[in-house]
TORPA-4810 file (N, C-alpha, C, O; in nm, 3 decimals):
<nodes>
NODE_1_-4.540_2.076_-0.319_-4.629_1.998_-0.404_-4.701_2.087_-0.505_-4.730_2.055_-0.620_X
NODE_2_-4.734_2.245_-0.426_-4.772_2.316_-0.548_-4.727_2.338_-0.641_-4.780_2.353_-0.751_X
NODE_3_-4.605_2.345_-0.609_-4.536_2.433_-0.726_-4.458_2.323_-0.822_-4.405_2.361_-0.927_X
NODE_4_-4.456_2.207_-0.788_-4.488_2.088_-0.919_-4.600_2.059_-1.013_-4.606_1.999_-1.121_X
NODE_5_-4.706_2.136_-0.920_-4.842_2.096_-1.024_-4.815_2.207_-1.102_-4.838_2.207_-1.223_X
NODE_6_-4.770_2.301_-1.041_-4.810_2.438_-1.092_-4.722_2.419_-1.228_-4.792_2.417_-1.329_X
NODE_7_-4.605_2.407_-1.246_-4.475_2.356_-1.311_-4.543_2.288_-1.428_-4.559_2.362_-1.525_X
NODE_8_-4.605_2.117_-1.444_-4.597_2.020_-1.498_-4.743_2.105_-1.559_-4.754_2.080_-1.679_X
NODE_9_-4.833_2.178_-1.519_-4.963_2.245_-1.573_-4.874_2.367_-1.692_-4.913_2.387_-1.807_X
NODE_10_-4.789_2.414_-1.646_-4.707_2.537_-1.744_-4.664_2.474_-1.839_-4.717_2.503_-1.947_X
NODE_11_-4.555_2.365_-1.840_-4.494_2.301_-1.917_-4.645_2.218_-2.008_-4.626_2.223_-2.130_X
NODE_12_-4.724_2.178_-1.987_-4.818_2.076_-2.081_-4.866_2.244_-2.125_-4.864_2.258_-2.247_X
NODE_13_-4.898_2.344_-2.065_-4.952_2.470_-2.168_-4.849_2.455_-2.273_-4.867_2.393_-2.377_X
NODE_14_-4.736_2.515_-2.238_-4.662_2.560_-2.353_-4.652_2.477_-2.470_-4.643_2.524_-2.583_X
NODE_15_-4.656_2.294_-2.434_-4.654_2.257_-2.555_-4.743_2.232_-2.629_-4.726_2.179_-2.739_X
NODE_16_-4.896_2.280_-2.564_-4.995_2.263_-2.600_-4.974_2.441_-2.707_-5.039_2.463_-2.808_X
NODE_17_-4.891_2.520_-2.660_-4.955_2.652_-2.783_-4.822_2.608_-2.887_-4.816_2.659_-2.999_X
NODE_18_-4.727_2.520_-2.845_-4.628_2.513_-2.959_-4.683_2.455_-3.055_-4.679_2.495_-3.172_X
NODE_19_-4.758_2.321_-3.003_-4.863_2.271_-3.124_-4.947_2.320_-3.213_-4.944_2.282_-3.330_X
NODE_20_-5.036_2.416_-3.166_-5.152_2.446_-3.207_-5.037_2.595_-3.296_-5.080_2.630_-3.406_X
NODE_21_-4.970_2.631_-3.271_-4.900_2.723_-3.358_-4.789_2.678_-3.439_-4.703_2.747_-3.493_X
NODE_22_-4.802_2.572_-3.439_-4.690_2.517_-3.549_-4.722_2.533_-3.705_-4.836_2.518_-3.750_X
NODE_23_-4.637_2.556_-3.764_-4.666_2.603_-3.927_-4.594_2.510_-3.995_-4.486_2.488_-3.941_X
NODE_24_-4.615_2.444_-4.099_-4.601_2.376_-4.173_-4.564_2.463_-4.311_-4.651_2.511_-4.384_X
NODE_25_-4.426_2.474_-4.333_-4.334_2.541_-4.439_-4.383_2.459_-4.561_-4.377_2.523_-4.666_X
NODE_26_-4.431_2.331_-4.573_-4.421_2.251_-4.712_-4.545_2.331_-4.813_-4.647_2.387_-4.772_X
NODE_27_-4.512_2.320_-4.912_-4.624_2.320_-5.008_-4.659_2.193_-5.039_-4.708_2.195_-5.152_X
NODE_28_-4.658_2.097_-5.000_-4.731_1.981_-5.012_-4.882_2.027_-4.989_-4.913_2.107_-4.900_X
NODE_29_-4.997_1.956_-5.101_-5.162_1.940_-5.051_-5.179_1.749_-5.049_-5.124_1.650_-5.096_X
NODE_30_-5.255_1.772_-4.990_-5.303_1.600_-4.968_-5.432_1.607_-4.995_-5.510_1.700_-4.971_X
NODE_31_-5.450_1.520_-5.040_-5.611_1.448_-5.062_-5.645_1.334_-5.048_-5.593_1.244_-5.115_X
NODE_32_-5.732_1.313_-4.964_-5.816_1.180_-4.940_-5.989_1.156_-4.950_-6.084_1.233_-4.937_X
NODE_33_-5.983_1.075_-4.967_-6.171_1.050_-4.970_-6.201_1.016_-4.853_-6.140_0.944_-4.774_X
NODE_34_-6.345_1.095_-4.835_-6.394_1.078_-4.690_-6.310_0.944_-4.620_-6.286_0.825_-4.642_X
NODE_35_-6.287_1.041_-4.529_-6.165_0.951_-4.408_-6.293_0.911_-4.291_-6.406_0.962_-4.286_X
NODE_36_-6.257_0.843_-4.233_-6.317_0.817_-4.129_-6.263_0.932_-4.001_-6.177_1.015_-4.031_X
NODE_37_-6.306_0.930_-3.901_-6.285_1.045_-3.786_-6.128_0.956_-3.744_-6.056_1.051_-3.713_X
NODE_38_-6.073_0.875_-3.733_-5.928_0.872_-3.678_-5.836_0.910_-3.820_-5.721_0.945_-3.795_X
NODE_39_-5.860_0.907_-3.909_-5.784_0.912_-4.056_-5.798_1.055_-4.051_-5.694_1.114_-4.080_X
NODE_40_-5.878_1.117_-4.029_-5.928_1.265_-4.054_-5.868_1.347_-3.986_-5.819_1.452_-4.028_X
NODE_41_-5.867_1.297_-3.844_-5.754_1.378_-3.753_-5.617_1.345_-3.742_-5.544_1.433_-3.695_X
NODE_42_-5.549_1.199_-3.788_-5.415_1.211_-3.788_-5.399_1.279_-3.890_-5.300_1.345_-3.860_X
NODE_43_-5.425_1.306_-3.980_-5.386_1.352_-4.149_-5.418_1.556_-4.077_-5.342_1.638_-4.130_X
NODE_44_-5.507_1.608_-3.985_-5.466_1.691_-3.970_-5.377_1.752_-3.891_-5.379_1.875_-3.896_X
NODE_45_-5.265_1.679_-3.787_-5.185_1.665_-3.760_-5.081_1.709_-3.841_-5.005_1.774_-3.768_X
NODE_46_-5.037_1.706_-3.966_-4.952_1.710_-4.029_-4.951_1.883_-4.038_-4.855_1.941_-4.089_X
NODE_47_-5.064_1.952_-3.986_-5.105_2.107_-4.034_-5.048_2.119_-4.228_-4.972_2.203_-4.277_X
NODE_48_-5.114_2.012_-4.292_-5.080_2.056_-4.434_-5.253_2.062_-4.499_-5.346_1.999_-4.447_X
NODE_49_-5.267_2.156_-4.624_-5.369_2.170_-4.649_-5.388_2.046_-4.719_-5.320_1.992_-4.807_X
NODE_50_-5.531_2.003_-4.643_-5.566_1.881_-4.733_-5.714_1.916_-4.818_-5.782_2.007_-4.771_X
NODE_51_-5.749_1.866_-4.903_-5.861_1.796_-4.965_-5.949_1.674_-4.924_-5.923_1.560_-4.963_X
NODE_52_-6.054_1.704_-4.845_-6.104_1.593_-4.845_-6.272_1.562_-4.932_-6.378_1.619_-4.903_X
NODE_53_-6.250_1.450_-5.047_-6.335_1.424_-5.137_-6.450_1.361_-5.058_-6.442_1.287_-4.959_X
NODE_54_-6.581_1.414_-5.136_-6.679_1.310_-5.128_-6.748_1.364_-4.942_-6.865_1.333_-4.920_X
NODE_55_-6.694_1.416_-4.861_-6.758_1.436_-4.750_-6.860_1.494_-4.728_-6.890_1.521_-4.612_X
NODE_56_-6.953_1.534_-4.850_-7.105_1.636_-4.853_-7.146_1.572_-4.971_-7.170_1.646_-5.066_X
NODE_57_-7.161_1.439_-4.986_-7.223_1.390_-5.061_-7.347_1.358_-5.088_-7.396_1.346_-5.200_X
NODE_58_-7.424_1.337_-4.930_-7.568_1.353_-4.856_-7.612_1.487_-4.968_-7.715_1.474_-5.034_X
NODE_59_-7.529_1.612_-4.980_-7.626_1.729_-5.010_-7.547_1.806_-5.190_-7.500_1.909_-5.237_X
NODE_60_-7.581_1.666_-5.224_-7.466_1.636_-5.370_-7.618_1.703_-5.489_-7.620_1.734_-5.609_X
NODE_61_-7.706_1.702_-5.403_-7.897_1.683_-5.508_-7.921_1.853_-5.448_-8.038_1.886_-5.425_X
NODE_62_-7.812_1.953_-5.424_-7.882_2.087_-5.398_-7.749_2.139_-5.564_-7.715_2.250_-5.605_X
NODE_63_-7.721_2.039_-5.600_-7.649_2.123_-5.730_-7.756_2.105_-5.858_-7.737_2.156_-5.969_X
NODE_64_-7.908_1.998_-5.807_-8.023_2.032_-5.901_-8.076_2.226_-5.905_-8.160_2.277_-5.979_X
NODE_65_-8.008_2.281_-5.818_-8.040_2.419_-5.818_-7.942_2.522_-5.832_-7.819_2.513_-5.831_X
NODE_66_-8.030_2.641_-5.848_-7.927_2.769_-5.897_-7.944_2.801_-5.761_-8.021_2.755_-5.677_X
NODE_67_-7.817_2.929_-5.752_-7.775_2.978_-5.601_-7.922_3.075_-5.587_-7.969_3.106_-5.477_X
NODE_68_-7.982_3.115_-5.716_-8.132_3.204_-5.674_-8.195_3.132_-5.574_-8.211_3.153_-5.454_X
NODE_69_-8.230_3.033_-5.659_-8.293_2.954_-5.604_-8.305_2.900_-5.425_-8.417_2.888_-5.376_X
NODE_70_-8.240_2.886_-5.383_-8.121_2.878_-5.299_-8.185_2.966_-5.226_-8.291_2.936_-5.169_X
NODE_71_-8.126_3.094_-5.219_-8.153_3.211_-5.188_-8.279_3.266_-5.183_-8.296_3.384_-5.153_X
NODE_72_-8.414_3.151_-5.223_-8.545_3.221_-5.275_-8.615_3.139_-5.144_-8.707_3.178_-5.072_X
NODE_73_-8.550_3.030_-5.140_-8.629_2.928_-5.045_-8.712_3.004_-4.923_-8.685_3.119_-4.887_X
NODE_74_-8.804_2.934_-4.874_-8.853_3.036_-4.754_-8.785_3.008_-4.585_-8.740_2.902_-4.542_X
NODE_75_-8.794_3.101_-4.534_-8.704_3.115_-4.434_-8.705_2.924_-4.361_-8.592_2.876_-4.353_X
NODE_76_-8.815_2.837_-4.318_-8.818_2.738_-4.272_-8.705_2.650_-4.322_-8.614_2.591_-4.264_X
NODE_77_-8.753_2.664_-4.492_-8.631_2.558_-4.559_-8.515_2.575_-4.529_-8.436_2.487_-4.495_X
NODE_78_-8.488_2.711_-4.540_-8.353_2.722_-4.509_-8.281_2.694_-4.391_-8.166_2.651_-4.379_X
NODE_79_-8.396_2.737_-4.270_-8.323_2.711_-4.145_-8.316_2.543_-4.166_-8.216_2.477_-4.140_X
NODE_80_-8.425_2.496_-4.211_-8.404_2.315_-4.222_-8.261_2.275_-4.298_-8.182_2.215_-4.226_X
NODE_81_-8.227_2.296_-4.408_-8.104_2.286_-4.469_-7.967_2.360_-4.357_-7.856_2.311_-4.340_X
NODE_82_-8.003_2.445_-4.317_-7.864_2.489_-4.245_-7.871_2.416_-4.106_-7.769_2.414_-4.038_X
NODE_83_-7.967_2.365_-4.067_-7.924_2.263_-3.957_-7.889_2.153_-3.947_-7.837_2.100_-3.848_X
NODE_84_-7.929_2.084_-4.101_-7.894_1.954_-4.170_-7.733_1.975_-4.200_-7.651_1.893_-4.158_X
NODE_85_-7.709_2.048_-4.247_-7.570_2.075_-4.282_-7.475_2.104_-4.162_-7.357_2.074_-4.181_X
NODE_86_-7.507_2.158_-4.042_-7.414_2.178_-3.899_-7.428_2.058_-3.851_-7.322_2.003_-3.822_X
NODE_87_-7.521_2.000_-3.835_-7.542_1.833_-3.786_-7.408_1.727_-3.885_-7.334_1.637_-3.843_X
NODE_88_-7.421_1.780_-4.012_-7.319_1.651_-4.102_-7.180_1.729_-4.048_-7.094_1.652_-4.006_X
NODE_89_-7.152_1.853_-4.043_-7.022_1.916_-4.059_-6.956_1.887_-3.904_-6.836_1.885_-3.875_X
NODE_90_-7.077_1.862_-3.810_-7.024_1.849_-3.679_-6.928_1.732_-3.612_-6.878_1.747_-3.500_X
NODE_91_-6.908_1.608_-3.697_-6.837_1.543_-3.720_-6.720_1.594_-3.744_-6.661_1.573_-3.638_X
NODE_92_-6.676_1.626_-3.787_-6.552_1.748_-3.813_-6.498_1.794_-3.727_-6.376_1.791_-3.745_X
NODE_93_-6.544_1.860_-3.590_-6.505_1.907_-3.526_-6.413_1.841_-3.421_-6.394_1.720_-3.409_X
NODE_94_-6.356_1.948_-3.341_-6.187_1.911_-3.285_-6.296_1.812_-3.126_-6.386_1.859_-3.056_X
NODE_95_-6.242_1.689_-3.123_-6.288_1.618_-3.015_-6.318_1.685_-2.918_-6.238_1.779_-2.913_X
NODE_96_-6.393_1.691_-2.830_-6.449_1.730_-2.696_-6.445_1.885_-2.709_-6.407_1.961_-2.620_X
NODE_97_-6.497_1.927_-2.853_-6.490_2.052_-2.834_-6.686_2.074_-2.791_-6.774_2.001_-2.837_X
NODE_98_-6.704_2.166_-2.717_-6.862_2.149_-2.684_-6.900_2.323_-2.795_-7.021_2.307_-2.808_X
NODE_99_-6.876_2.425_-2.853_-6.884_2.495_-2.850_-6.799_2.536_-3.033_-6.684_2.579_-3.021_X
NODE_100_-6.844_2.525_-3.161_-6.810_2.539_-3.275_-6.843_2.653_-3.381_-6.966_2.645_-3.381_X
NODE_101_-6.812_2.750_-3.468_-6.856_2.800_-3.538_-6.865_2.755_-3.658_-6.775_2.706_-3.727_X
NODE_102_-7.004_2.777_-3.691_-7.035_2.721_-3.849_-7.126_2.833_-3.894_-7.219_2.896_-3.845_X
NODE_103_-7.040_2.828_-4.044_-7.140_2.978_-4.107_-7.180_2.922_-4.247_-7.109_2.833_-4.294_X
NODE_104_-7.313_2.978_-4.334_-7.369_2.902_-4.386_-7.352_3.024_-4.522_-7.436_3.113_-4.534_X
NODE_105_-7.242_3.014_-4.611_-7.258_3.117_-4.721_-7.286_3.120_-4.843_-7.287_3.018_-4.911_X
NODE_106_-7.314_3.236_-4.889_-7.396_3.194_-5.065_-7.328_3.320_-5.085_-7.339_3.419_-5.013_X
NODE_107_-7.261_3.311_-5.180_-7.210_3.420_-5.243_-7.187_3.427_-5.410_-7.128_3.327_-5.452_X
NODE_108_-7.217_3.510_-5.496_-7.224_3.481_-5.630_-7.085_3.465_-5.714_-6.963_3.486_-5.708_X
NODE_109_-7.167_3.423_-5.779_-7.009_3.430_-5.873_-6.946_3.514_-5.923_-6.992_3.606_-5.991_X
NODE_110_-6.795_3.487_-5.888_-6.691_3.602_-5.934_-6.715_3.680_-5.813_-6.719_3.803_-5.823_X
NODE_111_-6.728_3.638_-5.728_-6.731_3.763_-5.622_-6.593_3.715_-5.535_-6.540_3.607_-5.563_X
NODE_112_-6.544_3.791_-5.441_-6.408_3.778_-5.376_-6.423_3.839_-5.244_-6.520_3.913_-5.227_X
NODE_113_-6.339_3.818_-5.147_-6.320_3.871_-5.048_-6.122_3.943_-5.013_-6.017_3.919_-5.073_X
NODE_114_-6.149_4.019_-4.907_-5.994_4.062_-4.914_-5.960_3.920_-4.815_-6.022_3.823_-4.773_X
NODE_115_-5.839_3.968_-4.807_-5.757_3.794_-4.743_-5.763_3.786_-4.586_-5.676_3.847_-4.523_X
NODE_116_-5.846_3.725_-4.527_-5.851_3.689_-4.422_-5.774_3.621_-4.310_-5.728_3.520_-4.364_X
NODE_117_-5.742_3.622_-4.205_-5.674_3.566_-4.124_-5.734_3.406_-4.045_-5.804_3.445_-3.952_X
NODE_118_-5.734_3.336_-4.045_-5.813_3.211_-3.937_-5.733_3.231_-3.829_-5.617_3.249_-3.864_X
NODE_119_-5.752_3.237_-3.687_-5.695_3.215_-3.557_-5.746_3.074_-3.539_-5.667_3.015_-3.464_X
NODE_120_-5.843_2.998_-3.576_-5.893_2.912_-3.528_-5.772_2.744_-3.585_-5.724_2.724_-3.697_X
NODE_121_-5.760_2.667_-3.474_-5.671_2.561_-3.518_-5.669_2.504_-3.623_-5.576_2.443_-3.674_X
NODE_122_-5.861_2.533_-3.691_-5.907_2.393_-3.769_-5.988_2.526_-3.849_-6.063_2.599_-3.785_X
NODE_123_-5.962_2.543_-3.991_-6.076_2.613_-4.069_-6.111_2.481_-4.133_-6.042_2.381_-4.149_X
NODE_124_-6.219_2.503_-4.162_-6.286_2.405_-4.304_-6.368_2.486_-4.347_-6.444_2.560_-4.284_X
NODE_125_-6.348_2.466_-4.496_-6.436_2.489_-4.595_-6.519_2.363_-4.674_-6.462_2.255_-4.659_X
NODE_126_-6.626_2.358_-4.744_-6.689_2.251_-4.786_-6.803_2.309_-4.910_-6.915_2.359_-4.897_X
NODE_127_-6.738_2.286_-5.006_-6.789_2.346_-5.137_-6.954_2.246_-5.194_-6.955_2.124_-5.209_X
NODE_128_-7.050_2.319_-5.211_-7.178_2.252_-5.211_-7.226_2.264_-5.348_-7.264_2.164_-5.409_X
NODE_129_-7.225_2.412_-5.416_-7.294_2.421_-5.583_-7.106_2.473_-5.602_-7.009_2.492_-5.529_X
NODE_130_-7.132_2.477_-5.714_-7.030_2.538_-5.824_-6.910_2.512_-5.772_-6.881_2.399_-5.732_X
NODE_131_-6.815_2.632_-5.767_-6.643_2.596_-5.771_-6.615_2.731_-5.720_-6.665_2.837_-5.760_X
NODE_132_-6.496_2.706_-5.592_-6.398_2.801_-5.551_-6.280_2.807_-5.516_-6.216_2.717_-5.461_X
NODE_133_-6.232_2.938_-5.553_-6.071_2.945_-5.563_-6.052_2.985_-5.401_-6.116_3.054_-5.323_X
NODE_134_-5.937_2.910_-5.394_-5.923_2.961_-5.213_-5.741_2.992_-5.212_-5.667_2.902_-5.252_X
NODE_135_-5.676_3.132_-5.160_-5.545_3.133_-5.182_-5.509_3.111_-5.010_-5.567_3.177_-4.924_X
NODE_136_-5.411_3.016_-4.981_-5.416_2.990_-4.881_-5.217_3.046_-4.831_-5.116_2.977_-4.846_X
NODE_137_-5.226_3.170_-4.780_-5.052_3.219_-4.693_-5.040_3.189_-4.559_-5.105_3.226_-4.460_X
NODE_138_-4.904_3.082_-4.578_-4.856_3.082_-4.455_-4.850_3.236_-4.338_-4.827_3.355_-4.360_X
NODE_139_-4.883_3.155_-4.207_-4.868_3.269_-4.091_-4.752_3.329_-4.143_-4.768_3.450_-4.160_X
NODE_140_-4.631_3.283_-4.178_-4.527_3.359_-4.131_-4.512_3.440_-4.258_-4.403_3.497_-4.267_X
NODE_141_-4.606_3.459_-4.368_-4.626_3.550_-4.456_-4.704_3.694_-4.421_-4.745_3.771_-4.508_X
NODE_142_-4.710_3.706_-4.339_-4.831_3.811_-4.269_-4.730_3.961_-4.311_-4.789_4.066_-4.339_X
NODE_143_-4.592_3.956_-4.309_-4.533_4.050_-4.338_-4.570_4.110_-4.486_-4.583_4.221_-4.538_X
NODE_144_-4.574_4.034_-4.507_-4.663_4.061_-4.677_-4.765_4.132_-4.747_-4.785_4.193_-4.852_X
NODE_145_-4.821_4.095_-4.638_-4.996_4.082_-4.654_-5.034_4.239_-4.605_-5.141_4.216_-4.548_X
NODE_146_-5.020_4.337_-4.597_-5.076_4.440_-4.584_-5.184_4.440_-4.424_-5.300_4.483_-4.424_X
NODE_147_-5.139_4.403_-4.343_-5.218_4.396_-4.216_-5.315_4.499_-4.132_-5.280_4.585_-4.051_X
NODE_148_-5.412_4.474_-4.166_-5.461_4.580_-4.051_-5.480_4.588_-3.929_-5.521_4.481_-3.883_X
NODE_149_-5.471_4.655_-3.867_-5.407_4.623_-3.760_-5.539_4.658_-3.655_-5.520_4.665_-3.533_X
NODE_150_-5.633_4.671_-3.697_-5.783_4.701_-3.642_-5.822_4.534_-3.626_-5.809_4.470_-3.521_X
NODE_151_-5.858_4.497_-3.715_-5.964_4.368_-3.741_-5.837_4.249_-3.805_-5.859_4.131_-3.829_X
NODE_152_-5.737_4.302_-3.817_-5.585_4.213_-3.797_-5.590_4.099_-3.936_-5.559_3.980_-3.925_X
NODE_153_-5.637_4.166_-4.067_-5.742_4.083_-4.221_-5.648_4.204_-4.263_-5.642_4.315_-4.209_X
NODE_154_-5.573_4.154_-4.375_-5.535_4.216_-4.494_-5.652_4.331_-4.575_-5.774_4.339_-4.586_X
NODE_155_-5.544_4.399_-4.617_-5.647_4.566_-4.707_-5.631_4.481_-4.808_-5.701_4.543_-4.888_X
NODE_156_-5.583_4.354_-4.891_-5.580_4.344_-5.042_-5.701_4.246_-5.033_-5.735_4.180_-4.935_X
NODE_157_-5.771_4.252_-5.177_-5.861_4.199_-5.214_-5.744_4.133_-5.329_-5.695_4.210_-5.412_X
NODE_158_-5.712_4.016_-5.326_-5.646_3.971_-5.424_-5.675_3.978_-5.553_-5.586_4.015_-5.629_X
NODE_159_-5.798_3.947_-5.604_-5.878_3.925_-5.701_-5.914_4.070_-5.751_-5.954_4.076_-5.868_X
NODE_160_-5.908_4.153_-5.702_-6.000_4.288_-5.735_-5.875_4.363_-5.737_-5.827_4.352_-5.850_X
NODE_161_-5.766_4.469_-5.622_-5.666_4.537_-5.625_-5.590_4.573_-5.767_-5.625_4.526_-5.875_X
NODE_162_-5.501_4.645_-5.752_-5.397_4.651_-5.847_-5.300_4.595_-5.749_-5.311_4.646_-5.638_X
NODE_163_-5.247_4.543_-5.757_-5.111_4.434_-5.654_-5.015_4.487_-5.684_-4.926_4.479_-5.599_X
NODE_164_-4.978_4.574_-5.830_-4.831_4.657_-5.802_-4.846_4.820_-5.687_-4.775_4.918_-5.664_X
NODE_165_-4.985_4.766_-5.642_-4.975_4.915_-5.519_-4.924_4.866_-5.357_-4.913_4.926_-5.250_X
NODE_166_-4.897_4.709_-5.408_-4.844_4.675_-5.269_-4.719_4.588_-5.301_-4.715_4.468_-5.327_X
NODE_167_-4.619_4.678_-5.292_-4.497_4.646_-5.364_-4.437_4.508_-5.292_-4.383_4.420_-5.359_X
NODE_168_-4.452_4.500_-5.161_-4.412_4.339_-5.060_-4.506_4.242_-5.101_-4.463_4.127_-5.111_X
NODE_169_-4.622_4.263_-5.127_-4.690_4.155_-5.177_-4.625_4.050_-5.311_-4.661_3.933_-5.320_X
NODE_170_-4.569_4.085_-5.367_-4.511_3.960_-5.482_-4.365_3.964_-5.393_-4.257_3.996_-5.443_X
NODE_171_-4.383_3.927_-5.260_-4.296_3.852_-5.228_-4.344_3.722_-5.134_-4.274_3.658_-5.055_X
NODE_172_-4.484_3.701_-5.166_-4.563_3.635_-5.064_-4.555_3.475_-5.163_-4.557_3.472_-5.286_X
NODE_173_-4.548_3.385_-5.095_-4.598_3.236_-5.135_-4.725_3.233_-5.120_-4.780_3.302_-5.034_X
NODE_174_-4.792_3.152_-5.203_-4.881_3.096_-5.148_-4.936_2.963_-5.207_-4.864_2.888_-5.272_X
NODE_175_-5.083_2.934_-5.177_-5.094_2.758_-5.267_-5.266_2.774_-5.302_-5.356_2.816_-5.229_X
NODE_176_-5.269_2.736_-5.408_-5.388_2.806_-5.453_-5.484_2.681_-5.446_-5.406_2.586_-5.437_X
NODE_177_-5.619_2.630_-5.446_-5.688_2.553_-5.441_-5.812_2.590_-5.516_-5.861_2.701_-5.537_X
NODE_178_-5.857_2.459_-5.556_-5.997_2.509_-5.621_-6.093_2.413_-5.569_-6.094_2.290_-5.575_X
NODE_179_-6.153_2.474_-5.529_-6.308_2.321_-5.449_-6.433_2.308_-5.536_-6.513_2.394_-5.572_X
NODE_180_-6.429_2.191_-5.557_-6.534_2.183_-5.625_-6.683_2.094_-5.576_-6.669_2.057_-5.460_X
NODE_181_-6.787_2.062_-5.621_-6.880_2.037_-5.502_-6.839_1.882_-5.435_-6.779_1.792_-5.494_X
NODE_182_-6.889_1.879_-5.298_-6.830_1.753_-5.282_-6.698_1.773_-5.202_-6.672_1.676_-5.131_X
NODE_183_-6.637_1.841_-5.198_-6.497_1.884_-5.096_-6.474_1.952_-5.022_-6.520_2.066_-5.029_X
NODE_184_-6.395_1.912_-4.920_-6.403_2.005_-4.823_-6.241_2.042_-4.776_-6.220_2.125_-4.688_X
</nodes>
């Protein structure tokens, strides 16, 4: 009897990591307007990058301000705004998950980061003032990508590098996005 549970518990793992590691080859993007929570999760099912419009619309009246500004507020406000904002975003999250990361960033313009990895099933992003470019490579591009093998995040800063110093890199796909406020 054990070794059926034990069995039918292995078999539901494995197809539980085939799922959650499945890659989606299409360059297809999708977009929808705020979905409701069953629309929101079949559509991420598909693992294709979507757009979803209009879902931070509640905090549509913080583009009356500059990112200084923003940044000037006193510590209360801010913790008040960043808890207002984990409370709306928490909707979002993967059902019966008890335990989420949410990070709250201001970063100026024209600024960049090198290319990051997500392990996590579900990234979201959710654009609040201005506009960002987001380059999004398939897992199975990682050969590409200059890996480090410390913190397991690419050495290229896309935006900043010289890219003919990483001669495999223009062999990488990728799908470029731009968010603007209001999307996530």
């Amino acid at each position: 009897m054990f070794k059926y549970l034990f069995l039918i518990v292995l078999v539901y793992l494995f197809f539980q990591y085939s799922y959650i590691n499945k890659i989606n080859k299409t360059l297809d993007i999708y977009q929808i307007d705020n979905p409701n929570k069953n629309e929101f999760e079949n559509i991420l099912v598909s693992k294709s990058p979507t757009i979803f419009t209009n879902v931070s619309e509640n905090f549509l009246s913080l583009q009356e301000y500059s990112l200084l500004e923003i940044l000037k507020l006193s510590d209360n406000h801010k913790d008040a705004l960043k808890t207002n904002l984990k409370n709306h975003f928490e909707y979002y999250t993967i059902p019966l998950l008890h335990k989420y990361e949410f990070n709250f960033n201001t970063e100026l313009k024209n600024s960049s980061i090198n290319i990051k990895r997500c392990y996590s099933s579900r990234l979201l992003i959710s654009q609040l003032i201005g506009t960002k470019k987001i380059l999004l490579f398939s897992p199975d591009q990682k050969e590409y990508l200059y890996i480090n093998k410390k913190n397991k995040n690419s050495f290229i800063n896309f935006f900043r590098d010289d890219l003919t110093k990483f001669p495999l890199f223009k062999k990488t796909k990728f799908i470029e996005i731009i968010l603007y406020p209001g999307q996530m």
